[in-house]
C-alpha positions in Angstrom: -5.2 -8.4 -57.3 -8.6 -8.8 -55.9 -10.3 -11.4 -54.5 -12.6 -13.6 -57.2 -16.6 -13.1 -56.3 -18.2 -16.0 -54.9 -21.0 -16.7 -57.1 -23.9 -18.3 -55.4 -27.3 -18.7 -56.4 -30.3 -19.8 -54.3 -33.4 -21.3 -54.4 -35.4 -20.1 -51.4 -38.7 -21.0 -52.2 -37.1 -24.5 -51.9 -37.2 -25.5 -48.6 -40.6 -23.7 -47.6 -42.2 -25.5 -50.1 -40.8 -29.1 -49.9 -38.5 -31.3 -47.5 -35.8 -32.1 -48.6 -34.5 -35.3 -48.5 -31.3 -36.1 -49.8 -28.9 -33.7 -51.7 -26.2 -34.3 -54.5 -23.9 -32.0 -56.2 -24.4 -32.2 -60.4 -22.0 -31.2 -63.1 -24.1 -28.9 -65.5 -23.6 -29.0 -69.0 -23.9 -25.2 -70.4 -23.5 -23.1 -73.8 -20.3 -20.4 -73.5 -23.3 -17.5 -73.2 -24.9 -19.1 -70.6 -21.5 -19.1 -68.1 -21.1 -15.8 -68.8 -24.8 -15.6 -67.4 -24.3 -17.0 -64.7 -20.9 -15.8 -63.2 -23.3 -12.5 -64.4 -25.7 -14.0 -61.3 -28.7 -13.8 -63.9 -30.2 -17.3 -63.0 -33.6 -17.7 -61.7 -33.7 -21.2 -60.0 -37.1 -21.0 -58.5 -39.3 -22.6 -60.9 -37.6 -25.2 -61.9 -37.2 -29.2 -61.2 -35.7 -32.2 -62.6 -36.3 -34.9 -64.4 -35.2 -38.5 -66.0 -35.5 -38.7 -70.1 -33.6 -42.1 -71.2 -31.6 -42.6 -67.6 -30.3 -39.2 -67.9 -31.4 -36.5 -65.3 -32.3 -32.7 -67.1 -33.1 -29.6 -65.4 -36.2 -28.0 -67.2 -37.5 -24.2 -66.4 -34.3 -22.9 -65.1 -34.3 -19.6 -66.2 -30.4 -18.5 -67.7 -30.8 -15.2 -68.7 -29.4 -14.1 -72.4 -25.8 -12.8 -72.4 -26.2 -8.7 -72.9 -23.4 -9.1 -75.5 -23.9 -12.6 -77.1 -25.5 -11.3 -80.1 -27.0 -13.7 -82.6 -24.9 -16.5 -80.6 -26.9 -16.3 -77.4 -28.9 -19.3 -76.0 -32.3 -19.7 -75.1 -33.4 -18.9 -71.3 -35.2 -21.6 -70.4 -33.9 -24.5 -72.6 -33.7 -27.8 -70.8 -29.9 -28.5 -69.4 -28.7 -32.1 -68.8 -26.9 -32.7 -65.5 -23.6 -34.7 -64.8 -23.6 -37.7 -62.1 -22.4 -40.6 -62.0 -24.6 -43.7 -63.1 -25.0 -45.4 -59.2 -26.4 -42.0 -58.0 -28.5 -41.7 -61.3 -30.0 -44.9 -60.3 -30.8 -44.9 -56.8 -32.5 -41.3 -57.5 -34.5 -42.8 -60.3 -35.7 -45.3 -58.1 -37.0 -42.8 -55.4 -38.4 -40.9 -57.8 -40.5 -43.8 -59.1 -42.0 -43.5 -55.0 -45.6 -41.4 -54.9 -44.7 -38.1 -53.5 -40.6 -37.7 -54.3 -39.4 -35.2 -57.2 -36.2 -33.4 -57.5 -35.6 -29.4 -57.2 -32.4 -27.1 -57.7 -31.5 -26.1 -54.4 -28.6 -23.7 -55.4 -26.4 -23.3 -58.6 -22.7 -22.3 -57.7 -19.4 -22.0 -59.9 -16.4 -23.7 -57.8 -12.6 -22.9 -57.9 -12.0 -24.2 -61.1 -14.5 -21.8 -63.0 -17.3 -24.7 -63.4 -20.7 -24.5 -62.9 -22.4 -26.4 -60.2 -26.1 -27.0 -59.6 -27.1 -28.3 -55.8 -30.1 -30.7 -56.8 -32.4 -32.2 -53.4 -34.7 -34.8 -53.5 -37.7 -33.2 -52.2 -40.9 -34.1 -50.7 -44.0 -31.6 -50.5 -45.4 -30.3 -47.8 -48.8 -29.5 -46.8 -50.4 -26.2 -46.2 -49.8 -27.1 -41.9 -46.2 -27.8 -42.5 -45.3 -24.0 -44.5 -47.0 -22.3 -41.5 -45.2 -24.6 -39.3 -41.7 -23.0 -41.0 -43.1 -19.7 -41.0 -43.4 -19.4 -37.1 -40.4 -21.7 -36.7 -38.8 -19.1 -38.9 -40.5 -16.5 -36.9 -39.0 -17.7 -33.5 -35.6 -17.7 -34.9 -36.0 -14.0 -35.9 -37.4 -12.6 -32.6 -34.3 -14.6 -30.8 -32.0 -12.8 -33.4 -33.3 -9.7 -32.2 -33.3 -10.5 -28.5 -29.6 -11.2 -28.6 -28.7 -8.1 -30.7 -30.9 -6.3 -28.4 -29.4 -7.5 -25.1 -26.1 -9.0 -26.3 
C-alpha cells in the first residue's frame, strides 16, 4: 500500500505582500464536493482574506474549485466558509483587527492525518512598496548563495 499524498496548499503572494504577525491553525467548515476539491489540490488561496460577521471569523474569495463529478450537487467556488477556533483566540484576533493597519490572510490550507481540512490563517500587516523590494533582493541573496554552494559544494 502506498503512501497517502500530502496535500498542501500555499499562499505565496502572502508573505511578499504583508508581514505577518501572528499565525493560528482554523478548523474549516466545508460541503462533501468541496473536500473532494481540495484533497483534488484545486484551491486558489491567493485572493482571499478573513473576516468577523457576528464574532465568527469567515474566509471570503477562497477560490474551491467545483468537483468534475459532483453534478447538480456541487458547491459554489467562491462561497464564503466559516472557520473553527476557539472563542479566546476569536477575541484577541478581533481585537487586533480593530487596530489601523492589521487584517487577516490564508497562509496555507492543508488536510491533516485524520482526513480534515485545515486552513493556516496569519494576522498580517502590509508592507510598503520599499519593504517588497526589500524581500526581493533578500530573496535574491538567498538564491545566488544556493547556487554558490551547489556550485562549489
Amino acid at each position: 500500500m502506498s503512501a497517502p499524498v500530502k496535500i498542501e496548499i500555499k499562499n505565496k503572494r502572502a508573505t511578499f505582500d504583508y508581514e505577518i504577525v501572528d499565525v493560528l491553525t482554523a478548523g474549516i467548515v466545508l460541503k462533501g464536493t468541496e473536500i473532494k476539491s481540495v484533497r483534488n489540490q484545486k484551491v486558489n488561496l491567493s485572493d482571499s482574506f478573513c473576516t468577523f460577521v457576528n464574532d465568527e471569523l469567515f474566509v471570503l474569495n477562497l477560490h474551491i474549485s467545483e468537483y468534475e463529478k459532483g453534478g447538480h450537487w456541487n458547491h459554489v467556488p467562491k462561497a464564503e466558509r466559516k472557520l473553527l477556533l476557539q472563542k479566546k483566540e476569536l477575541r484577541k484576533w478581533s481585537a487586533k483587527l480593530r487596530e489601523k493597519g492589521f487584517t487577516i490572510i490564508p497562509l496555507k490550507m492543508y488536510v491533516n492525518e485524520k482526513g480534515l481540512a485545515k486552513l493556516q490563517i496569519g494576522l498580517a500587516k502590509g508592507k510598503k512598496h520599499f519593504d517588497k523590494r526589500d524581500s526581493l533582493k533578500e530573496k535574491d541573496a538567498r538564491m545566488e548563495l544556493d547556487r554558490a554552494r551547489k556550485a562549489y559544494g
